[in-house]
N, CA, C and O of each residue as an XYZ file, in Angstrom:
300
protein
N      83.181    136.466    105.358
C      84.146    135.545    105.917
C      83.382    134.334    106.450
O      82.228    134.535    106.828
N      83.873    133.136    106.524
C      83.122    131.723    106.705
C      83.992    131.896    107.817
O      85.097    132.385    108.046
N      82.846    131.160    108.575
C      83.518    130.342    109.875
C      83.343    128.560    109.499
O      82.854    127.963    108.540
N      84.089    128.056    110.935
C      84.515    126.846    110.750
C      83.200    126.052    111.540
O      82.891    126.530    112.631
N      82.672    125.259    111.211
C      81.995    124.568    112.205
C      82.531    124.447    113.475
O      83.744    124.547    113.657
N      81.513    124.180    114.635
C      82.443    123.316    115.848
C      82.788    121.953    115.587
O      81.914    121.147    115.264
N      84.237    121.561    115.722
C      84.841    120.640    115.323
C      83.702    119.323    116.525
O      83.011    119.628    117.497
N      83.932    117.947    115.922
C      82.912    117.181    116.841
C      83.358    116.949    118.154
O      84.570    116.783    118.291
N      82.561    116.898    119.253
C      83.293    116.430    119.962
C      83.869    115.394    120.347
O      83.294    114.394    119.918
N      84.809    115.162    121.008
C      86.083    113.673    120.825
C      85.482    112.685    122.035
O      84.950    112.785    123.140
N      85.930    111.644    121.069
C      85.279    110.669    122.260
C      87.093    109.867    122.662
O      88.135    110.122    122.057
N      86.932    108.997    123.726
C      88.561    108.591    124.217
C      88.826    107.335    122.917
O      89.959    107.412    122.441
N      88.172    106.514    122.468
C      88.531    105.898    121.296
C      88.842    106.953    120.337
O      90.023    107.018    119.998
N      87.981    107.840    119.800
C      88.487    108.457    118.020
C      89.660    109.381    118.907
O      90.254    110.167    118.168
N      90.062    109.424    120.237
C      91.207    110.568    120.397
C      92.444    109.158    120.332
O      93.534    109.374    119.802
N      92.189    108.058    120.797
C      93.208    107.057    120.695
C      93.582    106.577    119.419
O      94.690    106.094    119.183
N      92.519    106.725    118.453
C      92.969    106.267    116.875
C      93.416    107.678    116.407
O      93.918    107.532    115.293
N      93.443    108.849    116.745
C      94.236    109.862    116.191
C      95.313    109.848    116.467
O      96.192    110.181    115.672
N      95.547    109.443    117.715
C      96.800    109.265    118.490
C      97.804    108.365    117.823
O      98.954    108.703    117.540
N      97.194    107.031    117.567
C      98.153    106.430    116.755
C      98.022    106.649    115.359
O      98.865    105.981    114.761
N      97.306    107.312    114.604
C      97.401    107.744    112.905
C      98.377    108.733    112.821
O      99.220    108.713    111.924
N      98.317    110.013    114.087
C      99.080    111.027    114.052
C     100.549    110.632    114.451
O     101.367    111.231    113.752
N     101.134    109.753    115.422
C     102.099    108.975    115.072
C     102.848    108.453    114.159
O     104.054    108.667    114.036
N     101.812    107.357    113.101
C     102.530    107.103    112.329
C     102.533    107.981    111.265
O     103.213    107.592    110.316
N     102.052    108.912    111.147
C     102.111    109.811    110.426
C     103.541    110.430    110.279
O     104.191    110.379    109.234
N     103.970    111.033    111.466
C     104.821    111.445    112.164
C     105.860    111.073    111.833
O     106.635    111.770    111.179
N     106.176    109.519    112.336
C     107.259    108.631    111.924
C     107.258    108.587    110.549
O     108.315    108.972    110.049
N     106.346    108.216    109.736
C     107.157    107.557    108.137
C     107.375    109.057    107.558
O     108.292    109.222    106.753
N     106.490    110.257    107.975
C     106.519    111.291    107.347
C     108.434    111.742    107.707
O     109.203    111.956    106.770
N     108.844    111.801    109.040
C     110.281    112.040    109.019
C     110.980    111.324    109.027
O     112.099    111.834    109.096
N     111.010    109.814    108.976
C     111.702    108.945    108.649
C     112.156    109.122    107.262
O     113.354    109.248    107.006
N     110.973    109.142    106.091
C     111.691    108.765    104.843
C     111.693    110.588    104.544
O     111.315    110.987    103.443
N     112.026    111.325    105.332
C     112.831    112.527    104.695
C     113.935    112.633    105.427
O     114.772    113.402    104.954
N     114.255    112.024    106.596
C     115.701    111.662    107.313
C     116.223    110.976    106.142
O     117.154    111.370    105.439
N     115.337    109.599    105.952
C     116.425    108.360    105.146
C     116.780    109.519    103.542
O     117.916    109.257    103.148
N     116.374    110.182    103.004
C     116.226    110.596    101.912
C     117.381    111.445    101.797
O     118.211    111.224    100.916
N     117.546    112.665    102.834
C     118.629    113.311    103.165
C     119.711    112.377    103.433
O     120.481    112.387    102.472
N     119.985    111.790    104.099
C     120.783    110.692    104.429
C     121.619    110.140    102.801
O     122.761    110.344    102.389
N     120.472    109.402    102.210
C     121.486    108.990    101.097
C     121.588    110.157    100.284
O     122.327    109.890     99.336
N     121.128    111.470    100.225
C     121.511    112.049     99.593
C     123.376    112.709     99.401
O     124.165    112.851     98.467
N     123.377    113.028    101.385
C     124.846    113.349    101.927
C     125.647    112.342    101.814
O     126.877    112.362    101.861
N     124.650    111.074    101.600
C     126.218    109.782    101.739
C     126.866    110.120    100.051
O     128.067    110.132     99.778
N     125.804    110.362     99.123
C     126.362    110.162     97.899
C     127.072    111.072     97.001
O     127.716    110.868     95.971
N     126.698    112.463     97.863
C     127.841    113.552     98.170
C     129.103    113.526     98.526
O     130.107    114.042     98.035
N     128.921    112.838     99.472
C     130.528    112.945    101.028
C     130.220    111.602    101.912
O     129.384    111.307    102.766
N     131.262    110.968    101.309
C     131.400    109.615    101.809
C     131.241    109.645    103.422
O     130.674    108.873    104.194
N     132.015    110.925    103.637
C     131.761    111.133    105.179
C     130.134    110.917    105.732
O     130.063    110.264    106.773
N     128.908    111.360    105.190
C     127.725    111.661    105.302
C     128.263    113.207    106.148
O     129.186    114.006    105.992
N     127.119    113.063    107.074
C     126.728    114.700    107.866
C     126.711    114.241    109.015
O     126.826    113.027    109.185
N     126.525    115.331    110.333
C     126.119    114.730    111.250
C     125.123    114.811    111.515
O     124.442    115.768    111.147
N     124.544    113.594    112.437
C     123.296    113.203    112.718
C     122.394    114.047    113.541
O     121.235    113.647    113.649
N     122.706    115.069    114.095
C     121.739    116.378    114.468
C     121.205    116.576    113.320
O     120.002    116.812    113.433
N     121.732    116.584    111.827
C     121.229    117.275    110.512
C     119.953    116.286    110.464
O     118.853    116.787    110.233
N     120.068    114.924    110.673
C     119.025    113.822    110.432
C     117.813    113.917    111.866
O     116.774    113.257    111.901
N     118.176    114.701    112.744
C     117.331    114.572    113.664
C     116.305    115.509    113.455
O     115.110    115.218    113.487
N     116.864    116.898    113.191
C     116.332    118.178    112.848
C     115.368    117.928    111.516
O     114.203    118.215    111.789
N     115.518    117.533    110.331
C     115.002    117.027    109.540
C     113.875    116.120    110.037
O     112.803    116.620    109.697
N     113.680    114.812    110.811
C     113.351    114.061    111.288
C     112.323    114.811    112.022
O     111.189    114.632    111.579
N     112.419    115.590    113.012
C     111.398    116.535    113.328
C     110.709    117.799    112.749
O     109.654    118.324    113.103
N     111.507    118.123    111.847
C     110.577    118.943    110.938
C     109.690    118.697    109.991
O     108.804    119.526    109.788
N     109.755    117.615    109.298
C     109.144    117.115    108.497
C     108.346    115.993    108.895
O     107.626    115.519    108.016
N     108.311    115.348    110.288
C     107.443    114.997    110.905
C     106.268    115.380    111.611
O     105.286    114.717    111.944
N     106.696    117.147    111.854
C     105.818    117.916    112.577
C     104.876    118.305    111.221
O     103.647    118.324    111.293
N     105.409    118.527    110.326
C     104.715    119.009    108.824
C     103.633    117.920    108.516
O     102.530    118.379    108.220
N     103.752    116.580    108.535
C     103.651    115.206    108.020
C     102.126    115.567    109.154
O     101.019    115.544    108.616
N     102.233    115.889    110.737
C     101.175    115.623    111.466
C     100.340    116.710    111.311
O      99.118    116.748    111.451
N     100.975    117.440    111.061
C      99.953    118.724    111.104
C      98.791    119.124    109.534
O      97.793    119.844    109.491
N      99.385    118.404    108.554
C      99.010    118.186    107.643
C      97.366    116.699    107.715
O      96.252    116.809    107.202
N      97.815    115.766    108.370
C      97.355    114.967    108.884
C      95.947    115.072    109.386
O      94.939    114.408    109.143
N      96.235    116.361    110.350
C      95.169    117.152    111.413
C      94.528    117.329    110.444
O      93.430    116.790    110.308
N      95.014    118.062    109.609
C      93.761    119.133    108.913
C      92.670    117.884    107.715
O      91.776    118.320    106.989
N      92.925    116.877    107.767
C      92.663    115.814    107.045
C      91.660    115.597    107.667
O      90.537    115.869    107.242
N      91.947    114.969    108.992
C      90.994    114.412    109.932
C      89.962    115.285    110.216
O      88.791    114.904    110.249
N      90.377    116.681    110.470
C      89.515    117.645    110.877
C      88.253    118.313    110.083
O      87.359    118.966    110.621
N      88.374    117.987    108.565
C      87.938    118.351    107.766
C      88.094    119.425    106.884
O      87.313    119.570    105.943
């Protein structure tokens, strides 16, 4: 079994540029799977859905989007 290195240690700049990469990560990652769902229900049901459905989405696939992100940065 491999182990992992010790990850480096963080300095307050590379934790502030993660901070905002993991952000926008965050955002466009659940934004364009909100917007995506979105026109999908509009073009279904004129009604669309309700917007808990776009929030829930919005955070799931944003949390996916960062955590994916991590493991990028992390190596």
């Amino acid at each position: 079994m491999t182990t992992r290195p010790d990850p480096r240690p963080i300095t307050p700049s590379r934790a502030l540029v993660l901070f905002v990469v993991y952000t926008v990560v965050f955002a466009l990652g659940g934004g364009l799977a909100a917007g995506i769902m979105a026109l999908v229900f509009e073009a279904l049901s004129p009604q669309g859905s309700d917007p808990t459905v776009y929030a829930i989405t919005f955070g799931v696939t944003g949390f996916i989007a960062y955590r994916l992100a991590q493991r990028v940065a992390e190596g």
